[in-house]
matplotlib code that plots the C-alpha trace (Angstrom):
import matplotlib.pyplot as plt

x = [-12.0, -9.4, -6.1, -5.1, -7.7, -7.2, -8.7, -12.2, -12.5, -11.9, -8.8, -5.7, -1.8, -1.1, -0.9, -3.1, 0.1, 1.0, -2.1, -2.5, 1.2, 0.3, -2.9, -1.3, 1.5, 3.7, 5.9, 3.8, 4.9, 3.1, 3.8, 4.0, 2.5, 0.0, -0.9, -2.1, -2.9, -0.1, 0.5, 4.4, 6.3, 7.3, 10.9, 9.6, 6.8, 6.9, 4.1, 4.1, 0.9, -2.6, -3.7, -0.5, -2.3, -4.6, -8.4, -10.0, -7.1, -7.5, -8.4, -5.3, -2.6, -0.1, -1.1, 1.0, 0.4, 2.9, 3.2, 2.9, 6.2, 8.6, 9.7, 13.2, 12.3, 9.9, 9.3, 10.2, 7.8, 8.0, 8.2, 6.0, 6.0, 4.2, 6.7, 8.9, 11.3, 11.9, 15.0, 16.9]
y = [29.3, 32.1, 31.6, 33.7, 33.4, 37.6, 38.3, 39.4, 40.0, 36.2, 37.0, 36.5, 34.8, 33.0, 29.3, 27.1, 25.1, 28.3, 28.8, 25.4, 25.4, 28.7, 27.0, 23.9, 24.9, 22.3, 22.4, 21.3, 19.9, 20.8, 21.3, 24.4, 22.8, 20.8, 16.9, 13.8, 10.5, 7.6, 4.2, 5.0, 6.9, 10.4, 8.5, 6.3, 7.9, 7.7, 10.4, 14.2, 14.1, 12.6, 11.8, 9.2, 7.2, 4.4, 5.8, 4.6, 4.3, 1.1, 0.9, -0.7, 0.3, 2.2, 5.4, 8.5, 12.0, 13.1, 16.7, 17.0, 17.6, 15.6, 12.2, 12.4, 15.9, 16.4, 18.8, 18.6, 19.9, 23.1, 23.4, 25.6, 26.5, 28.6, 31.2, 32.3, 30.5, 26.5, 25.3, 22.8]
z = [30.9, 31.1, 31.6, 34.5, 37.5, 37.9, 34.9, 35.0, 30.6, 30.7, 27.9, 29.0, 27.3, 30.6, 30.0, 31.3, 33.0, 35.0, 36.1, 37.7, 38.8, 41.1, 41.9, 43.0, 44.1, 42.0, 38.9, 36.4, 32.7, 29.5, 25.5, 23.9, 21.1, 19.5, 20.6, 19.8, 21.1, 19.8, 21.0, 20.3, 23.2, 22.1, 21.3, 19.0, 16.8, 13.4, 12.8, 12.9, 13.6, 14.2, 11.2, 11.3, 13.9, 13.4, 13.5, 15.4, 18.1, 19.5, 23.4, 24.1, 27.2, 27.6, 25.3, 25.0, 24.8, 21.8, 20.8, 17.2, 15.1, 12.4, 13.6, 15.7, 16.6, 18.8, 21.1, 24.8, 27.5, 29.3, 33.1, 34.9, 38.3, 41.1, 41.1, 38.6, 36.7, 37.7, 38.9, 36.7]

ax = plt.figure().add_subplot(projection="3d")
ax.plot(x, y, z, "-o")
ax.set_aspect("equal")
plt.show()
């Protein structure tokens, strides 16, 4: 799937976020980088990444979507929205 919607070569740096912030017409939240599934909030992991995690995860609730980097500092999302920059 490309990116941007206007590109017909189906290549394009616009992230997917953006794409379904214009489409939507909301501010939409995403990671710049990697991700895994945790059953630790972002706050408290303890891995940098998946291979930290139990496998197989087990099926219980609530499960997080964690972006991956070093315990303590991880990544924060990125706001996109329809137009432009967001607001803070």
């Amino acid at each position: 799937m490309s990116g941007d919607p206007s590109d017909i070569t189906g290549i394009s740096s616009t992230p997917i976020a953006k794409v379904l912030a214009r489409q939507l017409n909301i501010k939409v939240t995403a990671y710049m980088v990697g991700t895994y599934f945790s059953l630790n909030s972002a706050a408290n992991a303890t891995s940098n990444n998946w291979t930290g995690e139990p496998n197989p995860l087990p099926t219980s609730l609530p499960m997080y979507l964690i972006p991956e980097g070093p315990h303590g500092n991880k990544k924060l999302p990125t706001a996109f929205c329809a137009v432009g920059s967001c607001p803070n």
